[in-house]
C-alpha positions as a printed Julia matrix, in Angstrom:
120×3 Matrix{Float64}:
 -23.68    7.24  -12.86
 -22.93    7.33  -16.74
 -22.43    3.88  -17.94
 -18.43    3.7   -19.03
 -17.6     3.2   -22.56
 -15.77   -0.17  -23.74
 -12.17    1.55  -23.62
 -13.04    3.85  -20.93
 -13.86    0.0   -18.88
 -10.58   -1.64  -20.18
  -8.66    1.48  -18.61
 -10.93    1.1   -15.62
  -9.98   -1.98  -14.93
  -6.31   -1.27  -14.97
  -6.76    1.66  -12.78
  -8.38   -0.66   -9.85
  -5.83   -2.51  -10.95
  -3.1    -0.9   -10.1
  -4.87    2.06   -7.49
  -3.01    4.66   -8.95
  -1.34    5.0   -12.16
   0.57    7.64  -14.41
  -1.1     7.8   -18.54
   2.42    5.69  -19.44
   1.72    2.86  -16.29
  -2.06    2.51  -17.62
  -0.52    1.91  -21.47
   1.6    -0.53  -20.21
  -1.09   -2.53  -18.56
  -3.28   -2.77  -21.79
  -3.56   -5.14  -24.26
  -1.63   -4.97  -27.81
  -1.76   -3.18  -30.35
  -0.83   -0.77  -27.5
  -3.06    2.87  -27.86
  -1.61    5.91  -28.37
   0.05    8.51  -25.05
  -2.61   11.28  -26.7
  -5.3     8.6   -26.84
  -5.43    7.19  -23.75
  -4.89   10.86  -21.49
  -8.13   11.67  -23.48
 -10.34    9.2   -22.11
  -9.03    9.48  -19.02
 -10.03   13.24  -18.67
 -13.45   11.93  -20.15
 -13.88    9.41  -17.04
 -12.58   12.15  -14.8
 -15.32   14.94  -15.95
 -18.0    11.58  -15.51
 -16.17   11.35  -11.58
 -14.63    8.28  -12.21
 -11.3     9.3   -11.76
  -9.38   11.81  -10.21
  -5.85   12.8   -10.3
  -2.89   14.06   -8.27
  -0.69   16.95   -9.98
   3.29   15.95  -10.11
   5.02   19.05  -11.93
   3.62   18.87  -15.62
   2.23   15.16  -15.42
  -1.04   14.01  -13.34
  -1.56   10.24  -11.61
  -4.73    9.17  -11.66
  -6.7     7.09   -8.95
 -10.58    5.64   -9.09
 -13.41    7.34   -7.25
 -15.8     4.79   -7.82
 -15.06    1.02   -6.78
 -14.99   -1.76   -8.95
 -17.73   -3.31   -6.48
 -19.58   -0.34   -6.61
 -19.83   -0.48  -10.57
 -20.6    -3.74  -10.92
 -23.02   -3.43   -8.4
 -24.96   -0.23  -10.81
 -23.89   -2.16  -14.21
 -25.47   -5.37  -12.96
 -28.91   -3.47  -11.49
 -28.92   -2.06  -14.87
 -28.55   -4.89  -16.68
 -31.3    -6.48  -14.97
 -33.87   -3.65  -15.56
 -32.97   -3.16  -19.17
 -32.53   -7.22  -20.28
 -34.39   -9.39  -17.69
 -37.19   -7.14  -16.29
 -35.64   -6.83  -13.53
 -36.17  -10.08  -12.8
 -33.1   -12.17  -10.85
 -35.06  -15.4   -11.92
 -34.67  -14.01  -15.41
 -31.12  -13.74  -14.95
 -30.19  -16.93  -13.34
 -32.31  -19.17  -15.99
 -30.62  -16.61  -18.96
 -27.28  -18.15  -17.54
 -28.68  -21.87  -16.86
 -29.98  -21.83  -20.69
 -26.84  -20.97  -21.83
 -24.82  -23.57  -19.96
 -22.84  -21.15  -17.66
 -23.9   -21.91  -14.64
 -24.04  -25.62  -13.5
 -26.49  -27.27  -10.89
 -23.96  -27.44   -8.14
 -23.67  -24.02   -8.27
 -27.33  -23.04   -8.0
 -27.33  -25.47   -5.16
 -24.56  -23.09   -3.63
 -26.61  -20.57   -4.12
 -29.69  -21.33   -2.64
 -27.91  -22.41    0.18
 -26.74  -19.18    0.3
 -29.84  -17.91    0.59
 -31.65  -19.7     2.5
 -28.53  -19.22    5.29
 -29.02  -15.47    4.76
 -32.75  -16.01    6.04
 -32.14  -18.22    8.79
């Protein structure tokens, strides 16, 4: 799965967003200064050739829906993320976000109860 560029994400997110969406329904969605029609139908059919997306024909205009879940992504983004920045190492990962204050103590508690329910 090819990693999604930044804009190609932000339009990602709108489609799972909204399920399915017209080029003119994703621009309204994003953020200002709003892209250009031209701009965003371009990355669009870049995401579809990767098999992100897919689309529906309506006369001369396409709608297009997600083939991959948001769930599913995060799922390969985050495994990636692990191998490339914390050697693949979940400890890695949780102390990363403990060092940086973004995780609190009650909330590793929460999760090592959620472990250790998982193996029980």
């Amino acid at each position: 799965m090819d990693k999604l560029t930044n804009k190609e994400e932000e339009i990602m997110q709108v489609l799972w967003k909204l399920k399915k969406a017209f080029v003119k329904e994703v621009i309204a969605e994003l953020p200002e200064p709003k892209p250009h029609y031209n701009t965003v139908s371009t990355v669009i059919r870049k995401m579809e050739d990767k098999g992100y997306v897919k689309h529906e024909t309506f006369g001369n205009t396409h709608r297009y829906y997600p083939t991959v879940s948001k769930e599913n992504y995060r799922k390969n983004y985050f495994l990636d993320a692990t191998q490339n920045y914390f050697e693949n190492s979940y400890k890695n990962v949780v102390s990363f976000f403990a060092k940086e204050e973004k995780i609190s103590a009650d909330e590793l508690r929460e999760i090592i109860k959620l472990i250790e329910s998982k193996n029980n």
